[in-house]
C-alpha positions in Angstrom: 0.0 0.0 0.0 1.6 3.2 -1.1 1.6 6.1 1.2 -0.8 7.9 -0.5 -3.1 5.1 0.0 -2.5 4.8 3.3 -3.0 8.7 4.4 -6.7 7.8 2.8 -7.5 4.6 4.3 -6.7 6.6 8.3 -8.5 9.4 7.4 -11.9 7.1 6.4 -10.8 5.3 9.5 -10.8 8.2 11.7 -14.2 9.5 9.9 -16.0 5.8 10.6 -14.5 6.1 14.3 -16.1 9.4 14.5 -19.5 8.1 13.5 -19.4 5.6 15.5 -18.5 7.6 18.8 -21.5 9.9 17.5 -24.0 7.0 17.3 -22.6 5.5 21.1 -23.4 8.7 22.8 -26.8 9.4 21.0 -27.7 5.7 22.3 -25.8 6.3 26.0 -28.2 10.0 26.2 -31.4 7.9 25.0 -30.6 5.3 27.3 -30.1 7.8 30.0 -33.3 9.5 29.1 -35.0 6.3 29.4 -33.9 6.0 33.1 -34.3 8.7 34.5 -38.1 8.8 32.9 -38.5 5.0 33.9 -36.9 6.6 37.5 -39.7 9.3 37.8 -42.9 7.7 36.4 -42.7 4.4 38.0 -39.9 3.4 40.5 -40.4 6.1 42.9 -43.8 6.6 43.0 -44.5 2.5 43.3 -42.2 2.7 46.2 -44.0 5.9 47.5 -47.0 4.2 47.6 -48.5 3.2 50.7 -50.7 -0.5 49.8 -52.0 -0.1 53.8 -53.9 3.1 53.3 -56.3 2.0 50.8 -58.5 0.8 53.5 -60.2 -2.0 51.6 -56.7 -3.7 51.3 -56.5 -6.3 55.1 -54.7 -8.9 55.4 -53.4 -11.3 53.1 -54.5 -9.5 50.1 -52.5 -6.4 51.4 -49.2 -8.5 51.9 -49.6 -10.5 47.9 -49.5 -6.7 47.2 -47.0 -5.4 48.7 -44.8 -8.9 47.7 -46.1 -8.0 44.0 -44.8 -4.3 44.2 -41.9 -5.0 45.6 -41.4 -8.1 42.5 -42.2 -4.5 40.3 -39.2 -2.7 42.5 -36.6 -5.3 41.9 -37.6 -6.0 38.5 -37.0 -2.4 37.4 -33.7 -2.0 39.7 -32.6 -5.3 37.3 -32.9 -3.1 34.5 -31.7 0.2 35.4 -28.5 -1.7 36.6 -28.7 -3.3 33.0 -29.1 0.1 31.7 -26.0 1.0 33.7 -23.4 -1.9 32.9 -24.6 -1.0 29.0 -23.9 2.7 29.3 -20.4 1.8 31.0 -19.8 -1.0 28.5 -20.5 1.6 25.4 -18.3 4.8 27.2 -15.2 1.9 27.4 -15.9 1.4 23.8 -16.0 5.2 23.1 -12.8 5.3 24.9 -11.0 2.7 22.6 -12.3 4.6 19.2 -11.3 7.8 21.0 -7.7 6.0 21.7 -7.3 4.6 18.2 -8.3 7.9 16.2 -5.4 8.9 18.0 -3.1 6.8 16.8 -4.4 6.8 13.2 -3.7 11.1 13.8 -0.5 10.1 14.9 0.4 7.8 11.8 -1.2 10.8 9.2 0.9 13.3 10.5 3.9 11.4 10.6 3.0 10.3 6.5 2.0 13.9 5.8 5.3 15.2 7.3 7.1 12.4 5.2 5.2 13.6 2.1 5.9 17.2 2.9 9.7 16.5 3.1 9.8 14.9 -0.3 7.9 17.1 -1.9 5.0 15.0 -3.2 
């Protein structure tokens, strides 16, 4: 692969990276979104919500409710910690593309300097 070939192939390299660092964060925000929605219209106010005060609820009905709610709790805390290790698991990935753009950078202007001392 000739120089000139090789300056091209870094630069589409480092343009692809880029894309792809654009599309991880636009999925890390929705996904953050997501949470902090799921956070706010559900988790809190299930676990807000007193299953004792409703007056008609006695006995064993009122514990298979708060054992169902608390099924609900868990469930969503499963996948907000999913959420979690997936927004991690993509900014690691980020920082690997971020790392080897770098090092693609590094290799063009190393060719572009060799290209500016020969004068091609």
């Amino acid at each position: 692969m000739s120089n000139h070939d090789r300056m091209e192939y870094l630069r589409d390299k480092i343009d692809e990276y880029r894309g792809y660092i654009s599309e991880l964060e636009e999925a890390c925000a929705f996904v953050n979104d997501v949470r902090a929605e799921i956070r706010s219209d559900n988790e809190e106010p299930i676990k807000r919500f007193n299953i004792s005060s409703a007056g008609s609820w006695e006995g064993k009905l009122e514990t298979e409710a708060e054992d169902r709610r608390n099924d609900i709790v868990c469930s969503i805390a499963a996948g907000q910690n999913l959420a979690s290790d997936f927004i991690s698991d993509v900014q690691n990935i980020i920082e690997r593309l971020h790392e080897k753009i770098e090092d693609y950078e590094s290799e063009l202007s190393s060719l572009e300097a060799a290209q500016d001392e020969s004068g091609y």
